[in-house]
BAZA-149718 format. One record per atom (N, C-alpha, C, CB): atom name; x, y negated, z; residue number from 1. Coordinates in steps of 0.02 Angstrom, whole numbers. Each point is the difference from the previous one (the first is absolute). Glycine has a CB too. Layout:
{CA, {X, Y, Z}, NUM} ...
REM end
This chain:
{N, {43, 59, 0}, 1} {CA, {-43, -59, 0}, 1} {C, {45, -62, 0}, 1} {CB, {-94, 62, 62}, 1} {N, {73, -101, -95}, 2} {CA, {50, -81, -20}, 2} {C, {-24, -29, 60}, 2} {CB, {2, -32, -143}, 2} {N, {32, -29, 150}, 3} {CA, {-15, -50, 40}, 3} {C, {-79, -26, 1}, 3} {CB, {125, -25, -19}, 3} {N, {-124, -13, -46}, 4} {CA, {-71, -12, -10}, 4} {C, {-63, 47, 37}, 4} {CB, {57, -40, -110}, 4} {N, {-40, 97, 74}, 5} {CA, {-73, 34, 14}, 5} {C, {14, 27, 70}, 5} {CB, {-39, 38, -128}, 5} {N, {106, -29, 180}, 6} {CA, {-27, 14, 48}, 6} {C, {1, -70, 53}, 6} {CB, {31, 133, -33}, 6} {N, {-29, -190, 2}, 7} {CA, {-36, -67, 26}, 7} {C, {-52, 2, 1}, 7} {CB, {59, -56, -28}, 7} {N, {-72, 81, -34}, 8} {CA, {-101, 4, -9}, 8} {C, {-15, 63, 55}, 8} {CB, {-26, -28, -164}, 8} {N, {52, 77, 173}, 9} {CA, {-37, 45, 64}, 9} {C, {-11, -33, 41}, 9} {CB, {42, 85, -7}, 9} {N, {11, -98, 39}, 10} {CA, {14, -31, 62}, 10} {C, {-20, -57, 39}, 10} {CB, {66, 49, -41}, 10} {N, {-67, -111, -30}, 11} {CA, {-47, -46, 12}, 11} {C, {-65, 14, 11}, 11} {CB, {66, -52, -53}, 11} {N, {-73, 83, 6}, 12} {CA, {-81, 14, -20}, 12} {C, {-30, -90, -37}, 12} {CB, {-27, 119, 137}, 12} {N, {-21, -106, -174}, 13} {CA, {-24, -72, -38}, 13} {C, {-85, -16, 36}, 13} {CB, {79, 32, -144}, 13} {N, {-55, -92, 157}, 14} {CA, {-79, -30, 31}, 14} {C, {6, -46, -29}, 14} {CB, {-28, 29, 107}, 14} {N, {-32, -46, -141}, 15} {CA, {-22, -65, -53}, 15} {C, {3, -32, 16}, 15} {CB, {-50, 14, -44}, 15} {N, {6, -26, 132}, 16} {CA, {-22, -66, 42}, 16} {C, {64, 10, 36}, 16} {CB, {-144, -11, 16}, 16} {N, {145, -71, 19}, 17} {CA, {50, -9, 58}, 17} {C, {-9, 27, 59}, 17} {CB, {18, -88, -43}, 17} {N, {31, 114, 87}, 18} {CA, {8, 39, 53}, 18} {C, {51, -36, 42}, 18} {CB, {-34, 106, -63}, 18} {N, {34, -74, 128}, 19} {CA, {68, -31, 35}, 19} {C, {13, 84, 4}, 19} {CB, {-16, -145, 86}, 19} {N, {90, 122, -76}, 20} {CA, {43, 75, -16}, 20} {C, {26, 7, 78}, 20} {CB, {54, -11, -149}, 20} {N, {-25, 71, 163}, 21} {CA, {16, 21, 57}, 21} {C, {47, -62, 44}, 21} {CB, {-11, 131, -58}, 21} {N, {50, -176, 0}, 22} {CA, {52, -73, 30}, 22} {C, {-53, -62, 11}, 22} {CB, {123, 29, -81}, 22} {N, {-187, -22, 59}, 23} {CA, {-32, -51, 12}, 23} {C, {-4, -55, -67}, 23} {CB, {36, 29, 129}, 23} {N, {-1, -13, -193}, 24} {CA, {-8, -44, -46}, 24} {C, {-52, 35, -60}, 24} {CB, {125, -56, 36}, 24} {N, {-162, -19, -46}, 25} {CA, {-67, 20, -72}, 25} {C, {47, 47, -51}, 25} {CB, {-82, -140, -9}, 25} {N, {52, 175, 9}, 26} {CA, {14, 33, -47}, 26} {C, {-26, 52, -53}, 26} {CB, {57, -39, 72}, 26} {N, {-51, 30, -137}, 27} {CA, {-38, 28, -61}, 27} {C, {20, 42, -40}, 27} {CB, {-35, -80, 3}, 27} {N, {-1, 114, -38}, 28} {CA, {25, 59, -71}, 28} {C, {70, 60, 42}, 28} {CB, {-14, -130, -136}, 28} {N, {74, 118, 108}, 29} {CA, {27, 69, 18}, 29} {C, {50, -23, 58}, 29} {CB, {-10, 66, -127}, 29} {N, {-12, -109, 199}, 30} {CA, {48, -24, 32}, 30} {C, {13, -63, -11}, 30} {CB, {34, 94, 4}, 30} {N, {-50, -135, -49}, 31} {CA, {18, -86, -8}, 31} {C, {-39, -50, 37}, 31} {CB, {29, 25, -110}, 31} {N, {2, -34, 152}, 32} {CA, {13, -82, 59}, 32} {C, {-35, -57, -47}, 32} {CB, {145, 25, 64}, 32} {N, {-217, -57, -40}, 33} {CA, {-17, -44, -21}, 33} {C, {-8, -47, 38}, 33} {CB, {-27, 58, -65}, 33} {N, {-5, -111, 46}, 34} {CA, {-30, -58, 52}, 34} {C, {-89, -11, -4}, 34} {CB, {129, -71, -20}, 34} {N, {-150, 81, -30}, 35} {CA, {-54, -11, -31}, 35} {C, {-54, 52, -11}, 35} {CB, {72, -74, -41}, 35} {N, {-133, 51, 65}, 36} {CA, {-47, 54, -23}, 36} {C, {8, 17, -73}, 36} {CB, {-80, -38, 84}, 36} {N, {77, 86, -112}, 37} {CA, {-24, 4, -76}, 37} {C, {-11, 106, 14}, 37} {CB, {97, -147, -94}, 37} {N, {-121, 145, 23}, 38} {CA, {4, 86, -28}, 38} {C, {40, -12, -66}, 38} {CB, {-129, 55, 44}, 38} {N, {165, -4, -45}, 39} {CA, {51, 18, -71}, 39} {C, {-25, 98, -22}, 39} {CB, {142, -107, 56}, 39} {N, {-121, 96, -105}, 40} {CA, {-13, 60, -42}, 40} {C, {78, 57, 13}, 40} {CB, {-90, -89, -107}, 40} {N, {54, 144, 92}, 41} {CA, {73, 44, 15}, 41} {C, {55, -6, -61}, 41} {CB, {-73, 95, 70}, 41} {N, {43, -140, -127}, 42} {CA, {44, -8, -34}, 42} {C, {54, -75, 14}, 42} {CB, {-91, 81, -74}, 42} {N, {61, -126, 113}, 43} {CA, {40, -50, 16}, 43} {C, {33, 12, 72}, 43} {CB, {-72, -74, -76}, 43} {N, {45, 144, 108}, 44} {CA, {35, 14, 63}, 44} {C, {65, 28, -14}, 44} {CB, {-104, 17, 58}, 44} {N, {104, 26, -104}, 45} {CA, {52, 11, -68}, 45} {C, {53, -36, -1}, 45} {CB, {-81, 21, -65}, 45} {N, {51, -75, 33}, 46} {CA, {51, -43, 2}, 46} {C, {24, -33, 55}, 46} {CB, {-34, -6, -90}, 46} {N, {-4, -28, 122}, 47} {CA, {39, -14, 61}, 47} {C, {42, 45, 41}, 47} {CB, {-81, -66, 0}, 47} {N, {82, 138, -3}, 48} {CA, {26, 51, 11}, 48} {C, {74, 7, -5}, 48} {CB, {-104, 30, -27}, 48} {N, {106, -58, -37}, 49} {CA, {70, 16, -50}, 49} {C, {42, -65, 18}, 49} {CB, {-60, 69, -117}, 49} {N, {27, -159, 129}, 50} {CA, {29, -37, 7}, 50} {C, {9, 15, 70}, 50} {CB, {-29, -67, -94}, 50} {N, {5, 100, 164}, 51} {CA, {30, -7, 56}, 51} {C, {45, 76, -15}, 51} {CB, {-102, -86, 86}, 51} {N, {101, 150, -109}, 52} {CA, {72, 20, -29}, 52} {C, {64, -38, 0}, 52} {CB, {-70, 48, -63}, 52} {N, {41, -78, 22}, 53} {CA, {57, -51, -52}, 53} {C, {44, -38, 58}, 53} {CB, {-94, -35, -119}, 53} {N, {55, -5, 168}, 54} {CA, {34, -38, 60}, 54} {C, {39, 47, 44}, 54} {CB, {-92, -85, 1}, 54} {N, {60, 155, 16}, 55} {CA, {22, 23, 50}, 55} {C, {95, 43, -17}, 55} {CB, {-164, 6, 40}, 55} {N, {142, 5, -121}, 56} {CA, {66, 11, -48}, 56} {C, {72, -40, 15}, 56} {CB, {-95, 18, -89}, 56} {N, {54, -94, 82}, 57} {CA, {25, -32, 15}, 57} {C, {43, -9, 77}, 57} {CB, {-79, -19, -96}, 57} {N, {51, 17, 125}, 58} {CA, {-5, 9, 88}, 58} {C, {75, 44, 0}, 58} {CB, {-164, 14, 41}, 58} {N, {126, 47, -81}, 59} {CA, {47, 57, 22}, 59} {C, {83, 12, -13}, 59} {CB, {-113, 42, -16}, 59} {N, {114, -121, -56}, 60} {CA, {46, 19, -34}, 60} {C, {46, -58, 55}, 60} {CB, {-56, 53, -145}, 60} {N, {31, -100, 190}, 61} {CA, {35, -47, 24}, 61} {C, {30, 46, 67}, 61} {CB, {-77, -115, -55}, 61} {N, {55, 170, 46}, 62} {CA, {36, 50, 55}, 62} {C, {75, 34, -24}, 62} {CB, {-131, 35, 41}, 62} {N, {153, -56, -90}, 63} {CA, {71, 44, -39}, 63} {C, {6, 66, 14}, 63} {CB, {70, -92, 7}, 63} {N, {-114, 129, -1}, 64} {CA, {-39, 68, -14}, 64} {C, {12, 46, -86}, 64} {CB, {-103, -74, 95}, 64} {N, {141, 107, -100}, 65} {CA, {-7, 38, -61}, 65} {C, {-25, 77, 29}, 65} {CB, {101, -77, -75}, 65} {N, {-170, 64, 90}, 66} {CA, {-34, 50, 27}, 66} {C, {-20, 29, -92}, 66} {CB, {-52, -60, 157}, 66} {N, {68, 139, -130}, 67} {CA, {-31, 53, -70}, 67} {C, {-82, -19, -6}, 67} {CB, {90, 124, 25}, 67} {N, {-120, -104, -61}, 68} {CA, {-70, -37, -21}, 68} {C, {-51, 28, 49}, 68} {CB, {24, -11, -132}, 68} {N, {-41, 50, 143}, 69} {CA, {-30, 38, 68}, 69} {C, {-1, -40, 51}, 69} {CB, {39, 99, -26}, 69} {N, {23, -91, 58}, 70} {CA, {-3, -33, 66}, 70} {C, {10, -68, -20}, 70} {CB, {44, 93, 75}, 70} {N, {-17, -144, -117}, 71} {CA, {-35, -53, -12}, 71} {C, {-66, -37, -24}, 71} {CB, {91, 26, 6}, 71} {N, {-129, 26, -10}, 72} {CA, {-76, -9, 12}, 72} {C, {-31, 10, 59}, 72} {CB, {-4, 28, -97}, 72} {N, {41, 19, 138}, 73} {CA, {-22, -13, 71}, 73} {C, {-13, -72, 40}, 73} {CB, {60, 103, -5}, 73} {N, {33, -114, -23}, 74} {CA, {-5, -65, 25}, 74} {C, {-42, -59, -18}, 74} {CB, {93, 41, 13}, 74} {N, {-93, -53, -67}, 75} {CA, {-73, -34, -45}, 75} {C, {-67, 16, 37}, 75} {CB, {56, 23, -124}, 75} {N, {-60, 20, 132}, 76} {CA, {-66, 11, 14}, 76} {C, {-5, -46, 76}, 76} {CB, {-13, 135, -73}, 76} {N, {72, -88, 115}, 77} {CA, {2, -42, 71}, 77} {C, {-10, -62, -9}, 77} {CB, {71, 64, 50}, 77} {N, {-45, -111, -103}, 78} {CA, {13, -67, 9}, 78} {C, {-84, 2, -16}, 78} {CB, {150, -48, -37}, 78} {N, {-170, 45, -15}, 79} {CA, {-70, -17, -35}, 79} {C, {-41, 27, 89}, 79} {CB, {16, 39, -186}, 79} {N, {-8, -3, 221}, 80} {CA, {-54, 26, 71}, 80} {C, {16, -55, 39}, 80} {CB, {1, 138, 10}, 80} {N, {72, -143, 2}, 81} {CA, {21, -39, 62}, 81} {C, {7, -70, -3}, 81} {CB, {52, 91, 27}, 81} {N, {-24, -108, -81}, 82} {CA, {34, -37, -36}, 82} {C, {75, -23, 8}, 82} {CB, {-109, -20, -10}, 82} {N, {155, 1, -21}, 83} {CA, {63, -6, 31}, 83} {C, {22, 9, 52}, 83} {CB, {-5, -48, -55}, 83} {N, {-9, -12, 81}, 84} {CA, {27, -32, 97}, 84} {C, {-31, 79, 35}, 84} {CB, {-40, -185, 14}, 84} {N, {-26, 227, -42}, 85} {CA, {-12, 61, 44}, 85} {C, {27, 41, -29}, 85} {CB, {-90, -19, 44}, 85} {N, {131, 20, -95}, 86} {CA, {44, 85, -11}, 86} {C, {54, -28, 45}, 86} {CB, {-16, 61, -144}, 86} {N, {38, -133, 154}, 87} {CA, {81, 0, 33}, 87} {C, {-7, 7, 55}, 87} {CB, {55, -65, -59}, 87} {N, {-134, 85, 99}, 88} {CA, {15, 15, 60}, 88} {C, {12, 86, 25}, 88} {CB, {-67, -120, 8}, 88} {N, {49, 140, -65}, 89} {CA, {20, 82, -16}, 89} {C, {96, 7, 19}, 89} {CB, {-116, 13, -129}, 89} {N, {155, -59, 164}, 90} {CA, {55, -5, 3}, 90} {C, {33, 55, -9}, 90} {CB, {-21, -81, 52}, 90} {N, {5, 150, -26}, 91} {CA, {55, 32, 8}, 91} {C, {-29, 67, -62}, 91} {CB, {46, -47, 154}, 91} {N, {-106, 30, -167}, 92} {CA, {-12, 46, -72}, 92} {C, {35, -46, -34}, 92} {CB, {-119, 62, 0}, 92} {N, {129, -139, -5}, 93} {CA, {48, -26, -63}, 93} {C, {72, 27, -1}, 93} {CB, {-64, -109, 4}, 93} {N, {85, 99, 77}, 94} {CA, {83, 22, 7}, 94} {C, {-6, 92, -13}, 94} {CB, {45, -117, 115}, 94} {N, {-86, 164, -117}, 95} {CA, {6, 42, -27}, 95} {C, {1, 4, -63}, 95} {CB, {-28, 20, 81}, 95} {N, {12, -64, -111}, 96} {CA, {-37, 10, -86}, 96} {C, {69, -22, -19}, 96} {CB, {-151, -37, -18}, 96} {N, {177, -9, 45}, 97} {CA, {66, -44, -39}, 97} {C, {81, 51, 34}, 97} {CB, {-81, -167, 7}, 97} {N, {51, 219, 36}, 98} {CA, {66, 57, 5}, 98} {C, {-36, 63, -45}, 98} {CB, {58, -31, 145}, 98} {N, {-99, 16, -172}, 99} {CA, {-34, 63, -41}, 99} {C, {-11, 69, 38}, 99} {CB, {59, -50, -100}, 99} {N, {-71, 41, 158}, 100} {CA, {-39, 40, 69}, 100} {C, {-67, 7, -24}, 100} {CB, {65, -52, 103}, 100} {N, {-89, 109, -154}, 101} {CA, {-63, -19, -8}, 101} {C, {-40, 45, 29}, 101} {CB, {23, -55, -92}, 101} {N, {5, 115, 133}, 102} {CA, {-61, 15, 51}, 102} {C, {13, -35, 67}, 102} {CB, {-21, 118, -53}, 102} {N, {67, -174, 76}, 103} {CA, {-10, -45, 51}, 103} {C, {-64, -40, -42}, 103} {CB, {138, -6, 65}, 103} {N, {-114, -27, -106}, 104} {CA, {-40, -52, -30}, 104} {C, {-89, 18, 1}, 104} {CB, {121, -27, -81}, 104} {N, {-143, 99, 64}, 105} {CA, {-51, 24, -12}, 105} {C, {-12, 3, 86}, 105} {CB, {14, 61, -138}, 105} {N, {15, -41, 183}, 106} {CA, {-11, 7, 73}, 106} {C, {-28, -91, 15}, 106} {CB, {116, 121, 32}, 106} {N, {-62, -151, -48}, 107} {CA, {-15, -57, 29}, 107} {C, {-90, -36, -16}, 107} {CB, {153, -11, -12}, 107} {N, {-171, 23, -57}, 108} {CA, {-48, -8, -21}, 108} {C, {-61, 36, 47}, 108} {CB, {72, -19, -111}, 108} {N, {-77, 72, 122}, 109} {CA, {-17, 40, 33}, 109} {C, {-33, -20, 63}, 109} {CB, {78, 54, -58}, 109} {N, {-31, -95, 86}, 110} {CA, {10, 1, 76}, 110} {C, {4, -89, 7}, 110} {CB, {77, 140, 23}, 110} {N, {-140, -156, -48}, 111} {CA, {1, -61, -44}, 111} {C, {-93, -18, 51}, 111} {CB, {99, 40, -169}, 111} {N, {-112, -94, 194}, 112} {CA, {-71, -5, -9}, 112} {C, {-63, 2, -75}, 112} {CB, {63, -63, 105}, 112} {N, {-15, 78, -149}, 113} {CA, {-44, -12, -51}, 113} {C, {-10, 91, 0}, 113} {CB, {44, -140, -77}, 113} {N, {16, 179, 89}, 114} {CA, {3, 61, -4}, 114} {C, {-37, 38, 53}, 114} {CB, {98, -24, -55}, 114} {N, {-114, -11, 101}, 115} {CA, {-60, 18, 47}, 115} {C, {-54, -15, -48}, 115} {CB, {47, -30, 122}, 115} {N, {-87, -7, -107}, 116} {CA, {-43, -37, -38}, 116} {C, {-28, 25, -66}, 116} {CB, {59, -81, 56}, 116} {N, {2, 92, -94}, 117} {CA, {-33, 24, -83}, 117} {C, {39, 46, -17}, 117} {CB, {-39, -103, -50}, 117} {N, {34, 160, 94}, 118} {CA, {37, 62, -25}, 118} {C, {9, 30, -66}, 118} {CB, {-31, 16, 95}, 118} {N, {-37, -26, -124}, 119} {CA, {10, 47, -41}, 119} {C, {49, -45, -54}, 119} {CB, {-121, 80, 27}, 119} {N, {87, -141, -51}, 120} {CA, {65, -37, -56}, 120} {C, {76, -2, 53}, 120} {CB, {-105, -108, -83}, 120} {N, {98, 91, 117}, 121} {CA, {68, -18, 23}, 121} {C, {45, 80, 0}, 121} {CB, {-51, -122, 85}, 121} {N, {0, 174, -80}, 122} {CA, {48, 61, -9}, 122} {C, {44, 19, -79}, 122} {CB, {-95, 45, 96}, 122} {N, {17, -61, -134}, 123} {CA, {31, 18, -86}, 123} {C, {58, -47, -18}, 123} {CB, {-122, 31, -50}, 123} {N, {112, -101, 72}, 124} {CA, {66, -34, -13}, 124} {C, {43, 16, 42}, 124} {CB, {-44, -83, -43}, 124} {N, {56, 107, 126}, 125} {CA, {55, 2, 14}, 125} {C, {27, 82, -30}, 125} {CB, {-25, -101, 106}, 125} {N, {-15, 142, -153}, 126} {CA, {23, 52, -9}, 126} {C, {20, -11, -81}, 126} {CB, {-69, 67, 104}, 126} {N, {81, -110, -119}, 127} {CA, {-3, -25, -81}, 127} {C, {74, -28, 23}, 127} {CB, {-148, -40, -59}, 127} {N, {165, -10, 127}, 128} {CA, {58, -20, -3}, 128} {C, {75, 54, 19}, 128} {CB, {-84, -111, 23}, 128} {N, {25, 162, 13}, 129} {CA, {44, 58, 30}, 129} {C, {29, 35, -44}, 129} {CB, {-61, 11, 85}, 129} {N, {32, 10, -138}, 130} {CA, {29, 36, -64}, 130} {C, {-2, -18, -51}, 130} {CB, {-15, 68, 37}, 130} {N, {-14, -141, -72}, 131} {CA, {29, -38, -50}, 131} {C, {-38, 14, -61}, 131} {CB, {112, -1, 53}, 131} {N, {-184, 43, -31}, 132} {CA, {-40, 23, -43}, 132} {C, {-85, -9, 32}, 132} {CB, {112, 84, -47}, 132} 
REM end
């Protein structure tokens, strides 16, 4: 499963605005709004791909030459947490950057989000554990 489509699991898509488990409006597959509105799953789509696109970004300001796998983990983390909340993942980062990747997958683990949302937080920390 790509990034994309297991954003779309995970998110899941709601037309209408919601507050999300952090407390921000939020619409279609996970995107942070301000504003009432409804969007279509084809413009959730897109907005989908442009918060991708940032979190890519995000990821690349980490000097990370993560293999494609586990740099979609990280993507993904950023797009859930957002930046400033993957860097508090501190010692899954200092694992990830000694390439400790069943520390790194532990650390995730043993994570409040890894309480909380077992089941995604398991497939990605088992995606970073073996790189598949």
């Amino acid at each position: 499963m790509d990034l994309k489509d297991r954003l779309k699991e995970h998110e899941g898509f709601e037309a209408e605005i919601y507050r999300c488990s952090s407390g921000h409006w939020t619409i279609g597959y996970g995107h942070h709004i301000n504003a009432h509105c409804r969007i279509s799953p084809q413009v959730a789509d897109v907005l989908l791909e442009e918060d991708i696109h940032l979190a890519e970004f995000r990821y690349l300001s980490l000097g990370w030459a993560l293999e494609r796998n586990r740099r979609d983990v990280i993507i993904e983390m950023i797009f859930w947490f957002g930046f400033r909340g993957l860097l508090k993942f501190k010692k899954m980062c200092r694992a990830i950057e000694l390439e400790l990747w069943d520390d790194a997958a532990n650390e995730m683990m043993d994570s409040q989000a890894g309480r909380n949302y077992p089941t995604r937080m398991s497939e990605l920390a088992e995606i970073m554990r073996n790189g598949s």
